[in-house]
N, C-alpha and C positions, 0 to 999 in steps of 0.2 A: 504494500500500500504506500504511495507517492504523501509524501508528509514535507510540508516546511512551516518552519518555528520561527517568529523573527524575535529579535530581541535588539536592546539597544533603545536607541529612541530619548522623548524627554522634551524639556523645556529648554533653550538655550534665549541669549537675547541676539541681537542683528550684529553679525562682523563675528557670531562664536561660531562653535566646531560642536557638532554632534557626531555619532559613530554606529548603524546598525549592521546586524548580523544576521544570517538563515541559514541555520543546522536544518542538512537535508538528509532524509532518510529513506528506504523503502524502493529505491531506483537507484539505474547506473548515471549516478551524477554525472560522471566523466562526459558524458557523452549528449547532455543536455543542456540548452542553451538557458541562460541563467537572468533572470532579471529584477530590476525594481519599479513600481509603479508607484503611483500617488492619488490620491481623493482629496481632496477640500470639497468642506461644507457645499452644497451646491451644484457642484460642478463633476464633469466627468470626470470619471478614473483617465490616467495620460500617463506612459512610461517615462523614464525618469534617465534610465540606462539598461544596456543589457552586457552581457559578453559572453561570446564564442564559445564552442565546448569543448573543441580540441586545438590542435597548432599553435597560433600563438596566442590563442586566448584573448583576442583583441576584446577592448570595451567601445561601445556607443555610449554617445550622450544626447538627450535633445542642446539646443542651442544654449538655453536658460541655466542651466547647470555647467556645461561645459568650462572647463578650469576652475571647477569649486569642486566637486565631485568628485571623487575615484573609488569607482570600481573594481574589484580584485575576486578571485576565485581561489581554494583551495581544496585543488580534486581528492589526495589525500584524505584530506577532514571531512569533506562532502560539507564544504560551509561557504556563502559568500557572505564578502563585504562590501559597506559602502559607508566610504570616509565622505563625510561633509563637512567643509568650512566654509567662510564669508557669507554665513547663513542671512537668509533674507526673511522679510515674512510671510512675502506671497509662497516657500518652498514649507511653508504650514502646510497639512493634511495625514491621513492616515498614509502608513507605508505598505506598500505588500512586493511578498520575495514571492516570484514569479518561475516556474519552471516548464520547456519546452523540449521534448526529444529532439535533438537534430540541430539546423544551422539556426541563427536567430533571423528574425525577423528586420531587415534594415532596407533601406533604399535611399540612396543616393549618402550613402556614410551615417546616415541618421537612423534611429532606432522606431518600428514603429510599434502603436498601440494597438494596431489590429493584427490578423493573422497568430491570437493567439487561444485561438475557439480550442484548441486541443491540451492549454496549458495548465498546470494544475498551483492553486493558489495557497500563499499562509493566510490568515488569519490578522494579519496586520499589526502595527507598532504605530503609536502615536508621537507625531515631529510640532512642536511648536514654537515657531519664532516669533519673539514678540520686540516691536521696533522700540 
């Protein structure tokens, strides 16, 4: 059974550093494309970042994150991360660690939020920036 746990998370204020994690269990980690997404109140779920399952493990980012954000995998642990700093408040919302068999979902170097009907979800972690 396909399981992810996130952890991590919290309150930070604007310009800090938050840090979540997703222990994955129940599947061949290695070889699934790994991701995070987000919610705010209101508003669609929207990926955050993903990265690759094998080779060089490349990460996507949307634009908004891009050089605040990194993404890392640890096939070993079957655990990802996702360092955040120069935290904002718009990057408030729930979090969710995202897993897909196969390549990731990307087009034109960007990460997308659809194409991931087959993905299986955690339960989420709560991010809040306050300015």
């Amino acid at each position: 059974q396909e399981k992810l746990v996130e952890s991590g998370g919290g309150s930070a204020q604007a310009g800090g550093s938050l840090s979540l994690s997703c222990a994955a269990s129940g599947f061949r980690y290695e070889v699934y494309c790994m991701g995070w997404f987000r919610q705010a109140p209101a508003k669609a779920r929207e990926v955050v970042a993903v990265i690759s399952p094998y080779g060089n493990m490349k990460a996507y980012y949307i634009d908004s994150v891009q050089g605040r954000f990194l993404l890392s995998r640890d096939n070993a642990q079957h655990t990802l991360y996702l360092q955040m700093k120069d935290l904002k408040p718009e990057d408030s919302g729930d979090y969710y660690c995202a897993a897909q068999r196969g390549a990731c979902p990307v087009e034109n170097g960007k990460p997308l939020s659809t194409h991931w009907s087959s993905g299986t979800w955690g339960q989420g972690t709560q991010v809040t920036v306050s300015s």
